[in-house]
C-alpha atoms as a printed R data frame, in Angstrom:
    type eleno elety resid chain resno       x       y       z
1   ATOM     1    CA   UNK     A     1 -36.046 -35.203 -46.182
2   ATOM     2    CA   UNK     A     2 -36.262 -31.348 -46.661
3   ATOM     3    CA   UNK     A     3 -32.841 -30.159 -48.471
4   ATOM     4    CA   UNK     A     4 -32.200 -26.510 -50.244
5   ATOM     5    CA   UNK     A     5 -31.992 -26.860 -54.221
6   ATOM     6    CA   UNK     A     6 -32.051 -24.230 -56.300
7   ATOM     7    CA   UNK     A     7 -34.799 -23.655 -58.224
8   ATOM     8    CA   UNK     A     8 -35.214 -24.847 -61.883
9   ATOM     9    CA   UNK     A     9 -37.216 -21.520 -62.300
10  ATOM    10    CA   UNK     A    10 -37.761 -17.537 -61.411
11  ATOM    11    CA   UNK     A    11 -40.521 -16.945 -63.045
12  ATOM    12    CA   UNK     A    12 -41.886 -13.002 -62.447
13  ATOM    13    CA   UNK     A    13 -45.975 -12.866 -62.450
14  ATOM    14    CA   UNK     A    14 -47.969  -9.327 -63.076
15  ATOM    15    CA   UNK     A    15 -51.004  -9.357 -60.477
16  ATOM    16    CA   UNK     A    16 -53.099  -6.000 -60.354
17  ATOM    17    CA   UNK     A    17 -50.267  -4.063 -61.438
18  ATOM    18    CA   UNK     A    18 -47.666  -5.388 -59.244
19  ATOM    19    CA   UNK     A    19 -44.665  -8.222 -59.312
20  ATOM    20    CA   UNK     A    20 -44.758 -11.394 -57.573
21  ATOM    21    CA   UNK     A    21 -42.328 -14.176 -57.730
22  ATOM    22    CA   UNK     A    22 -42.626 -17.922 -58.276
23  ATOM    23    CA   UNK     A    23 -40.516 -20.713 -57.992
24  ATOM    24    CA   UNK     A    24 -40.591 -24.191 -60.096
25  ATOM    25    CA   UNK     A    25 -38.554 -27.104 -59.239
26  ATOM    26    CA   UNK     A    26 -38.446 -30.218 -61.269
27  ATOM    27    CA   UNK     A    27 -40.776 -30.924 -64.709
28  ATOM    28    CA   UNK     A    28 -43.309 -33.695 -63.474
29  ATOM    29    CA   UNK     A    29 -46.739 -34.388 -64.876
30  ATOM    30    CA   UNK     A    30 -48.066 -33.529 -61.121
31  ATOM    31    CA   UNK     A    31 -47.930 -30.221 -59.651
32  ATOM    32    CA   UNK     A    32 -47.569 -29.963 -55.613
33  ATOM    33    CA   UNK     A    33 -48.011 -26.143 -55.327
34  ATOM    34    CA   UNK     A    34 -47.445 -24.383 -52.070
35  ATOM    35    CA   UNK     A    35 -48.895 -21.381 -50.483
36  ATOM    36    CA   UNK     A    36 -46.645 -20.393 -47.128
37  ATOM    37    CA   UNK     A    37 -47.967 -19.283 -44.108
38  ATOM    38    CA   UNK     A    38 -47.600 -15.206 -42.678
39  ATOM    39    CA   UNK     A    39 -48.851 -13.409 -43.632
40  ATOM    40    CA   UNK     A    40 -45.787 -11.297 -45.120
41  ATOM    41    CA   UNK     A    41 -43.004 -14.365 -45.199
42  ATOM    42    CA   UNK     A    42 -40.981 -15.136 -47.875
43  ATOM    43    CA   UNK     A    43 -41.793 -18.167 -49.405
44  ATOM    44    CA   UNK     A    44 -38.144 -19.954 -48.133
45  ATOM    45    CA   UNK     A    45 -39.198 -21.748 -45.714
46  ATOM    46    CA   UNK     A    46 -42.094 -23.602 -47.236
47  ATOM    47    CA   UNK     A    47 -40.684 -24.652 -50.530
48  ATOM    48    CA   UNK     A    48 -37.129 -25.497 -49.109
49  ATOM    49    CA   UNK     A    49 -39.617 -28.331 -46.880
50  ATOM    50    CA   UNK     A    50 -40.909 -29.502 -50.086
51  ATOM    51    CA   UNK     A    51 -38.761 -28.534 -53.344
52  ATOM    52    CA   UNK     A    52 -37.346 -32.638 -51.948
53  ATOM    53    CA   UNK     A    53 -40.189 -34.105 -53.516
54  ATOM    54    CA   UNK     A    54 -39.249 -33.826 -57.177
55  ATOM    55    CA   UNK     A    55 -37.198 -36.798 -56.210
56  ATOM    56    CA   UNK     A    56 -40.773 -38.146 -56.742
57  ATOM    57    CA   UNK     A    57 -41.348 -37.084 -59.199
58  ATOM    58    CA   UNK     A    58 -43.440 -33.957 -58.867
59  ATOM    59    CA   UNK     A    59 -43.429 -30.420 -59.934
60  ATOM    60    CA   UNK     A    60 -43.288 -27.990 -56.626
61  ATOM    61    CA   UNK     A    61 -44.182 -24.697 -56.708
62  ATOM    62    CA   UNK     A    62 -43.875 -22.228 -54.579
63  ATOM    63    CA   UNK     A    63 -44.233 -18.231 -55.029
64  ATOM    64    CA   UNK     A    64 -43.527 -15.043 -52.438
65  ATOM    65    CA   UNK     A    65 -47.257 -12.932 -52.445
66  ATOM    66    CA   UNK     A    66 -47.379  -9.852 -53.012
67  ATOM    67    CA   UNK     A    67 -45.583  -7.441 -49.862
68  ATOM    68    CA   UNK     A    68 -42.979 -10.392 -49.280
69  ATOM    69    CA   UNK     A    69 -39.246 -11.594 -50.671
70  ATOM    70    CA   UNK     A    70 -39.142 -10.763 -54.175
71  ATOM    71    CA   UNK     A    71 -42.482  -9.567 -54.584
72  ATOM    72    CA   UNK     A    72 -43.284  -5.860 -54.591
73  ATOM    73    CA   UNK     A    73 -44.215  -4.563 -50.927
74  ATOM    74    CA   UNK     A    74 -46.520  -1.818 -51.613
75  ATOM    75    CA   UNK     A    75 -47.611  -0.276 -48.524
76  ATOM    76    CA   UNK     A    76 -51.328   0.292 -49.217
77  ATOM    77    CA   UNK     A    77 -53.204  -1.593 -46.008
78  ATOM    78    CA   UNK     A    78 -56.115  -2.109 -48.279
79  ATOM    79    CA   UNK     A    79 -54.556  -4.809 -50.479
80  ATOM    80    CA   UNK     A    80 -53.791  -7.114 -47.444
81  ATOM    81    CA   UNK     A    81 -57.299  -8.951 -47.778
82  ATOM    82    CA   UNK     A    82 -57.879 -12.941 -48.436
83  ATOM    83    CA   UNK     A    83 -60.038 -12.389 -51.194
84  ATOM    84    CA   UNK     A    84 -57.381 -10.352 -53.211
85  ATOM    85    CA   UNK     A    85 -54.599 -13.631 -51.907
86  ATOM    86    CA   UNK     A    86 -56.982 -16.068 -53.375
87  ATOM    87    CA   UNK     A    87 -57.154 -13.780 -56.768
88  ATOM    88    CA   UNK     A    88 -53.245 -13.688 -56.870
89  ATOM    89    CA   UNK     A    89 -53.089 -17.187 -56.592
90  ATOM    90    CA   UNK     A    90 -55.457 -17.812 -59.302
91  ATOM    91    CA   UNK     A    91 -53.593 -15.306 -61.409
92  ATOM    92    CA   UNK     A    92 -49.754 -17.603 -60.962
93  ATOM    93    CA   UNK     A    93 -51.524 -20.628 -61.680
94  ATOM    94    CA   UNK     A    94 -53.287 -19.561 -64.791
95  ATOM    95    CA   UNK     A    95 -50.038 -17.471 -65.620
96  ATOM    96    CA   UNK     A    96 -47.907 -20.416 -64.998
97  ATOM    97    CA   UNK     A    97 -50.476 -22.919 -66.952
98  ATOM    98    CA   UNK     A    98 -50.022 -25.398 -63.964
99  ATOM    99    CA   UNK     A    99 -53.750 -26.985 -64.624
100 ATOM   100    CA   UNK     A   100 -54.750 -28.732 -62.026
101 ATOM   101    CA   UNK     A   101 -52.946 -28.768 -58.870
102 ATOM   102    CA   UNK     A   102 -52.447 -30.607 -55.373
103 ATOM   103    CA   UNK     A   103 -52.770 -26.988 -53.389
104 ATOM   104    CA   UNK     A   104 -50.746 -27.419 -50.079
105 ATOM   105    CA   UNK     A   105 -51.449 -24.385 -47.808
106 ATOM   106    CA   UNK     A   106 -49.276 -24.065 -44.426
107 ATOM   107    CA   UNK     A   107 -50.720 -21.956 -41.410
108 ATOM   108    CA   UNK     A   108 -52.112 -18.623 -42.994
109 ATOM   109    CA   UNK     A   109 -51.393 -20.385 -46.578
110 ATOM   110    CA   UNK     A   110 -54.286 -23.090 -45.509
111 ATOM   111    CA   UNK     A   111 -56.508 -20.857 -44.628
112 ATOM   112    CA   UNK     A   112 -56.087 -18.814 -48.353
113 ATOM   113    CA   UNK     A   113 -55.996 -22.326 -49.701
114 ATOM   114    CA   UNK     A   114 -59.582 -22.785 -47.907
115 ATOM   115    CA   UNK     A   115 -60.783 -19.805 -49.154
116 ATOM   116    CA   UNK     A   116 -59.506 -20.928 -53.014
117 ATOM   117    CA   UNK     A   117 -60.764 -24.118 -52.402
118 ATOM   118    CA   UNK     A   118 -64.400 -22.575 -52.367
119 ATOM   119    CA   UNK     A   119 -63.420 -20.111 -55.202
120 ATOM   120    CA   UNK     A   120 -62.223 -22.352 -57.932
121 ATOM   121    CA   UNK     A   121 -62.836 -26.298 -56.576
122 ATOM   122    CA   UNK     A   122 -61.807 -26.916 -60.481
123 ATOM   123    CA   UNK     A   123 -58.459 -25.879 -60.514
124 ATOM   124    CA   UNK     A   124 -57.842 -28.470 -57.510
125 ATOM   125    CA   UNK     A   125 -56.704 -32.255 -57.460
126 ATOM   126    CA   UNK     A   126 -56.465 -32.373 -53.760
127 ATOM   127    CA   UNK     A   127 -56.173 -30.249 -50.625
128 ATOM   128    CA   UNK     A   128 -53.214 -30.523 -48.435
129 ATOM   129    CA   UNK     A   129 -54.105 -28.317 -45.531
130 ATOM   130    CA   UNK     A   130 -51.096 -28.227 -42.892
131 ATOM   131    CA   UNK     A   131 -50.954 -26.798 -39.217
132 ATOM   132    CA   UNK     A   132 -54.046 -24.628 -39.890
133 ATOM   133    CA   UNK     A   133 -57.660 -23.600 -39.193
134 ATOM   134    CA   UNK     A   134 -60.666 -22.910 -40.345
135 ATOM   135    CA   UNK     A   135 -62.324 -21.264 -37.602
136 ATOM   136    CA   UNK     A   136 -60.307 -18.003 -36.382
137 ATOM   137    CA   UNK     A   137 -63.112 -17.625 -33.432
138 ATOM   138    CA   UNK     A   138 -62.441 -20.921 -31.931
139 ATOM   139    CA   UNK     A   139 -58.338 -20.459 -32.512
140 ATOM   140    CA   UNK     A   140 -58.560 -17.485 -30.435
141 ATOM   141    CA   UNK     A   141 -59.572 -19.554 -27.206
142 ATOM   142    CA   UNK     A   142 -57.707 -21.849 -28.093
143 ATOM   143    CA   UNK     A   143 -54.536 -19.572 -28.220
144 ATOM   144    CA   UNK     A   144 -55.733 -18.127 -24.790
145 ATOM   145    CA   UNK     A   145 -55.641 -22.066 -23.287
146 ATOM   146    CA   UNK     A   146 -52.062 -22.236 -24.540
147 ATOM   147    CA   UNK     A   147 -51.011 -18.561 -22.739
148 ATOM   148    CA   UNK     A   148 -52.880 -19.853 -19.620
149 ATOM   149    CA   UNK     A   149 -50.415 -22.809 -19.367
150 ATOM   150    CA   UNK     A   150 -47.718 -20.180 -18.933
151 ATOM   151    CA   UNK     A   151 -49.326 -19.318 -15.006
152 ATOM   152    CA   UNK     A   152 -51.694 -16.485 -14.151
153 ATOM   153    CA   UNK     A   153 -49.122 -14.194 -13.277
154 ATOM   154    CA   UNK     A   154 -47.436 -13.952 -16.945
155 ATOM   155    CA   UNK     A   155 -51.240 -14.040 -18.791
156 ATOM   156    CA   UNK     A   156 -52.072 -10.904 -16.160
157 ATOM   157    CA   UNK     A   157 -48.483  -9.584 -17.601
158 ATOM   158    CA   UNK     A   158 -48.821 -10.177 -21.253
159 ATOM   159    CA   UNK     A   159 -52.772  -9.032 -20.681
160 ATOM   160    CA   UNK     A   160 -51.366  -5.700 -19.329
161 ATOM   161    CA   UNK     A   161 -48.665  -5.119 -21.807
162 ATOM   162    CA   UNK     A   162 -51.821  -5.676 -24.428
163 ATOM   163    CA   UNK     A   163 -53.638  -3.035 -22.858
164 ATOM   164    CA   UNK     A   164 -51.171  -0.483 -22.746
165 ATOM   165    CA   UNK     A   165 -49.830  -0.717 -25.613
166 ATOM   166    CA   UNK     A   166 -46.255  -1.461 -24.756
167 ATOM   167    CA   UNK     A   167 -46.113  -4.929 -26.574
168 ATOM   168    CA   UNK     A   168 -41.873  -4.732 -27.246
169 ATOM   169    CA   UNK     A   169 -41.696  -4.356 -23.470
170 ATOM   170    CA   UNK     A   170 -38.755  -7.371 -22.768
171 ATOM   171    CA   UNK     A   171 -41.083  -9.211 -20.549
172 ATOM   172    CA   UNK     A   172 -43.932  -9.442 -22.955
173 ATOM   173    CA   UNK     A   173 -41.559 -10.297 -25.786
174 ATOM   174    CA   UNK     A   174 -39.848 -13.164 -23.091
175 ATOM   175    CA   UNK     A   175 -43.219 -14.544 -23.120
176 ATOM   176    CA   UNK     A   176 -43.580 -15.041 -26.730
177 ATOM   177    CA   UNK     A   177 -40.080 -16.320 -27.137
178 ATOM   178    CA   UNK     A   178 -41.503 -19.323 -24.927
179 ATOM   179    CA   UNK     A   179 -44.658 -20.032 -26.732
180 ATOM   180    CA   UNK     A   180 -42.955 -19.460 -29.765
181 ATOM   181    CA   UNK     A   181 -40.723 -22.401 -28.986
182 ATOM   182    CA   UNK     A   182 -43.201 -24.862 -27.340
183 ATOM   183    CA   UNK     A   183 -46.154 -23.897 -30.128
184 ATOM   184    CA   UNK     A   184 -44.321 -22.643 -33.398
185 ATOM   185    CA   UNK     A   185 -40.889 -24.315 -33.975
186 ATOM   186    CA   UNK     A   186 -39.799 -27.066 -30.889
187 ATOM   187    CA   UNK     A   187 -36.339 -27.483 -32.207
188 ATOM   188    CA   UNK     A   188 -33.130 -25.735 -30.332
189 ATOM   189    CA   UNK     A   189 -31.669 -24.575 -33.802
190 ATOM   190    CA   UNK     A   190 -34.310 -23.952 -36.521
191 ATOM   191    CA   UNK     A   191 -33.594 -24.223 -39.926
192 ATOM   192    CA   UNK     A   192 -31.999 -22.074 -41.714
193 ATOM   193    CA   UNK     A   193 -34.440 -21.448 -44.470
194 ATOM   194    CA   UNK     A   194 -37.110 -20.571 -41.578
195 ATOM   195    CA   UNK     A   195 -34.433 -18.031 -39.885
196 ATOM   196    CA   UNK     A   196 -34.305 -16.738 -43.348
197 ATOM   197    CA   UNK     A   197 -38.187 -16.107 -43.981
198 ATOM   198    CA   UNK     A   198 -38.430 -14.895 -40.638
199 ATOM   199    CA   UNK     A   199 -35.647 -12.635 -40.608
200 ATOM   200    CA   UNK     A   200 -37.571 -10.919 -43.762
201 ATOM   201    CA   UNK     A   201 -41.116 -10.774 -42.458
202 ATOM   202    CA   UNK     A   202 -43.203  -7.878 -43.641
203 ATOM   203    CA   UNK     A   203 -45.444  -6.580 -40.549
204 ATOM   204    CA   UNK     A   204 -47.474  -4.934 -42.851
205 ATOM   205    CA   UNK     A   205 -49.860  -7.349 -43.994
206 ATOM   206    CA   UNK     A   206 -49.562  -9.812 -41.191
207 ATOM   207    CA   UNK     A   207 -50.476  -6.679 -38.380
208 ATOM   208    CA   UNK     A   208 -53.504  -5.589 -40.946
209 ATOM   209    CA   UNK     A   209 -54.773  -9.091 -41.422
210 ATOM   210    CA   UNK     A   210 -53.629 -11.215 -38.303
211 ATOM   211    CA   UNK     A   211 -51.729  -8.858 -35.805
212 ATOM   212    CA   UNK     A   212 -48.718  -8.084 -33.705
213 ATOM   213    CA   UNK     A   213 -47.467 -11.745 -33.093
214 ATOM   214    CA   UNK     A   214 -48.699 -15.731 -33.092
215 ATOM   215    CA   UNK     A   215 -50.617 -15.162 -29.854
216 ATOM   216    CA   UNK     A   216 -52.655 -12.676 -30.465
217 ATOM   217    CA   UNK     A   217 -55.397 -11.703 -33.306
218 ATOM   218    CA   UNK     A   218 -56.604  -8.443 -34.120
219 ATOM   219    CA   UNK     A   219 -56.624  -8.352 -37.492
220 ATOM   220    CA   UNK     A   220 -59.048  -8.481 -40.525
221 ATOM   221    CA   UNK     A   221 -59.074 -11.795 -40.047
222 ATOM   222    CA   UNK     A   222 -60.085 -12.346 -36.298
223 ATOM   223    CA   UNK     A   223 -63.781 -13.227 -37.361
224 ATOM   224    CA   UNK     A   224 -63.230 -15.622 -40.317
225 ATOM   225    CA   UNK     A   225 -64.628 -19.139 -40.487
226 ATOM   226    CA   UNK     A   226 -65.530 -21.092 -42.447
227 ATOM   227    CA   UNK     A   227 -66.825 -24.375 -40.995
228 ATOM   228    CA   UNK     A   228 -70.004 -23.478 -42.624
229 ATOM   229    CA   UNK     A   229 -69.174 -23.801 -46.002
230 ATOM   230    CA   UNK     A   230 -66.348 -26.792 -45.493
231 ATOM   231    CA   UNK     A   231 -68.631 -29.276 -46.762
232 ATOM   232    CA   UNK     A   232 -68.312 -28.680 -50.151
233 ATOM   233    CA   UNK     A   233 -64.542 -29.375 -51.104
234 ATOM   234    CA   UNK     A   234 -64.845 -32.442 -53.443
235 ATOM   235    CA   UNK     A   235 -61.533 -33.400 -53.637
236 ATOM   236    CA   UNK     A   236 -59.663 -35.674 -51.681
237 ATOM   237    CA   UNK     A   237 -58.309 -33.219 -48.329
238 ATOM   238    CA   UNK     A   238 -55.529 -34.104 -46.144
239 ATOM   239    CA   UNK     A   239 -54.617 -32.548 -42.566
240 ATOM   240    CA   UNK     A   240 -52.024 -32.248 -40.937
241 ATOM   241    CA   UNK     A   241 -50.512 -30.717 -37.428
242 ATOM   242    CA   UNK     A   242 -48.603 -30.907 -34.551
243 ATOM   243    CA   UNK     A   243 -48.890 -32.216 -31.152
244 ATOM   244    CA   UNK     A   244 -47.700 -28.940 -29.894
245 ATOM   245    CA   UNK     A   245 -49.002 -27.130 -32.430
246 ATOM   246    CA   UNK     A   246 -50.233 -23.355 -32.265
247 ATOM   247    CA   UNK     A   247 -53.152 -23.698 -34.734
248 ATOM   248    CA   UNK     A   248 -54.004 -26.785 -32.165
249 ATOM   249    CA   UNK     A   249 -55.347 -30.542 -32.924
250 ATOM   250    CA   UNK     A   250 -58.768 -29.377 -32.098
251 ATOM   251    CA   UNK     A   251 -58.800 -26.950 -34.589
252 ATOM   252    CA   UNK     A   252 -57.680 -29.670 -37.226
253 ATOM   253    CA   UNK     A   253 -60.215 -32.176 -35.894
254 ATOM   254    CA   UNK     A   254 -62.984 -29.169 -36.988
255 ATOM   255    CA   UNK     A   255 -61.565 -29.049 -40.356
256 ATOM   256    CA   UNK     A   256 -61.651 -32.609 -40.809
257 ATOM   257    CA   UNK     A   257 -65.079 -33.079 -38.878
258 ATOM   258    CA   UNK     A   258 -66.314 -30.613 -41.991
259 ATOM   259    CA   UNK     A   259 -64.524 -31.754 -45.341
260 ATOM   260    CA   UNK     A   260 -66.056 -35.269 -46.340
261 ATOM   261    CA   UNK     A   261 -63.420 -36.644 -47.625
262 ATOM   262    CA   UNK     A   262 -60.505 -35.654 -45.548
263 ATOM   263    CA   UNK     A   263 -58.338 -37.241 -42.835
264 ATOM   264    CA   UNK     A   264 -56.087 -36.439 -40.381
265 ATOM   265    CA   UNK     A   265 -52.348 -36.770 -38.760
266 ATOM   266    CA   UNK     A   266 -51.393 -35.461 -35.756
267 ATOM   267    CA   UNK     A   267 -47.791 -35.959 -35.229
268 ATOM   268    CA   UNK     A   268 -46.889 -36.296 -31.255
269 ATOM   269    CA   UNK     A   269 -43.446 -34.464 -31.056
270 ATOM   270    CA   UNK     A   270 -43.639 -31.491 -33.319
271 ATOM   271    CA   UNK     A   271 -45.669 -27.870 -32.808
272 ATOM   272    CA   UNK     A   272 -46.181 -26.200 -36.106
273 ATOM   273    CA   UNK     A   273 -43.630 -27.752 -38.712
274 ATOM   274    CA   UNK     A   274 -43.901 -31.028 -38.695
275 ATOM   275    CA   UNK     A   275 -41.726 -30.967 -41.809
276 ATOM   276    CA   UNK     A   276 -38.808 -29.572 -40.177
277 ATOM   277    CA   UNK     A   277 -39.710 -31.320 -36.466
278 ATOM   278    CA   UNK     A   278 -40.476 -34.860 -37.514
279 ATOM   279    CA   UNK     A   279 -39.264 -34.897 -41.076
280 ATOM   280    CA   UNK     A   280 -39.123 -39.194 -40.769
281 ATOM   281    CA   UNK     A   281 -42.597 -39.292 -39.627
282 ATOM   282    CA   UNK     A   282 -44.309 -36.445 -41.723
283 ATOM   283    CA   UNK     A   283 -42.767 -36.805 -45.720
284 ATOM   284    CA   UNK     A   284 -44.231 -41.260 -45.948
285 ATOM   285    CA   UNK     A   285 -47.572 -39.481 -44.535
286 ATOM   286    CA   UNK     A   286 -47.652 -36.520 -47.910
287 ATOM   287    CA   UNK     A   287 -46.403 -39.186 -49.761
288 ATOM   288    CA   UNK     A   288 -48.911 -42.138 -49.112
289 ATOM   289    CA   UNK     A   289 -51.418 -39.194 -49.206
290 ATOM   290    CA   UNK     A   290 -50.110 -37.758 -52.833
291 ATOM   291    CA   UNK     A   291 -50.124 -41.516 -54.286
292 ATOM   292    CA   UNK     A   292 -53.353 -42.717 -52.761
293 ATOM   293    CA   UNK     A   293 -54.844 -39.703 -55.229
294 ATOM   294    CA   UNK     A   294 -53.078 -40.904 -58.001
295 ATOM   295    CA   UNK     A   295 -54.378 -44.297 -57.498
């Protein structure tokens, strides 16, 4: 179960000139590191979820990219790309001589842990790829199938507001607040270490690579997929999502449809963090998965 610990380690990493932050907990011979989803949140949420499993015995990792928490937040909208993400993340892993690593990207941190997966298969044990996509095309109608379920009347609303322009209009931002809580986070409270990241959320790279909210993509990264080239991670892949979940099942059943050696876990009652939703259900399922490599 998810619990806040302080980290054993700050450790401050140069990439292209600028300051990001990482953060170690425990010393094992196995190294669970964790790329958070955005993009522009702080890391908090993500390693505070999985910082528990040095009770395991594993090393977790966890570092805030470049434009969030710690990091520098340059303002330059040219540096908010994937291919410079999956560079930075080479650059802590080298810098923090981690070797080879059980890479466990969450929402926009699975699909840069896709993308590093196909730059540098040999830095990777396994995949863990949680509550994310590989196929931003087929997200997008998906997305629009979840809106729909809200009744013509609000899509023709939120549509409108989309048009014009007038997206902080309190209707429009009523109707995220509801698929925000059915698709992103189905708890009344959520946790405080998700409050925290989201409280700190730098716009800036998620509007130049994703857009203005969860619902709706307009970014630099409304055209990527990758099903294509899925087939060649190697290494043994697991999948995970929610029920509810915004980045739906049917997104995760193309992921694992494309990686041979993957499976999948779709965990009824939660939307997009299982670890926080269903924390009984989801930690046995990494766990199993994380040993089963060992083995």
């Amino acid at each position: 179960m998810w619990r806040e610990i302080e980290p054993d380690e700050r450790i401050e990493v140069t990439v292209d000139g600028f300051k990001v932050v990482a953060y170690s907990f425990g010393s094992g011979p196995e190294t669970v590191f964790c790329l958070n989803g955005g993009p522009g949140l702080p890391c908090d949420y993500l390693r505070e979820a999985h910082s528990c499993l040095i009770d395991r015995g594993y090393r977790v990792v966890a570092f805030d990219q470049l434009g969030t928490g710690a990091a520098d937040r340059p303002t330059d909208p040219a540096l908010w790309t994937i291919g410079r993400y999956v560079e930075e993340t080479e650059t802590v892993r080298k810098a923090l001589g981690l070797g080879k690593v059980h890479l466990l990207g969450h929402s926009w941190g699975g699909w840069l842990a896709i993308d590093y997966a196909l730059t540098y298969p040999e830095a990777l044990k396994s995949l863990i790829l949680e509550d994310t996509v590989a196929d931003m095309p087929h997200l997008i109608a998906e997305l629009e199938r979840l809106r729909a379920a809200l009744g013509p009347e609000t899509v023709a609303m939120m549509q409108r507001h989309e048009a014009e322009g007038t997206l902080n209009h309190p209707e429009y931002q009523a109707a995220i607040t509801i698929l925000n809580y059915r698709h992103v986070c189905r708890l009344d409270d959520w946790p405080a270490p998700v409050k925290r990241s989201l409280d700190d959320w730098n716009m800036g790279p998620y509007g130049t690579m994703q857009g203005p909210n969860e619902f709706l993509y307009t970014g630099n990264l409304k055209d990527w997929n990758r099903v294509p080239e899925l087939h060649r991670i190697a290494v043994p892949t697991l999948i995970t999502c929610g029920g509810h979940d915004e980045l739906t099942p049917a997104c995760a059943l193309k992921i694992r449809l494309g990686i041979p050696h993957a499976v999948l876990k779709v965990f009824p009652n939660s939307s997009h963090m299982p670890f926080y939703e269903e924390p009984a259900a989801y930690y046995p399922v990494l766990l199993d998965f994380l040993a089963g490599v060992a083995r």
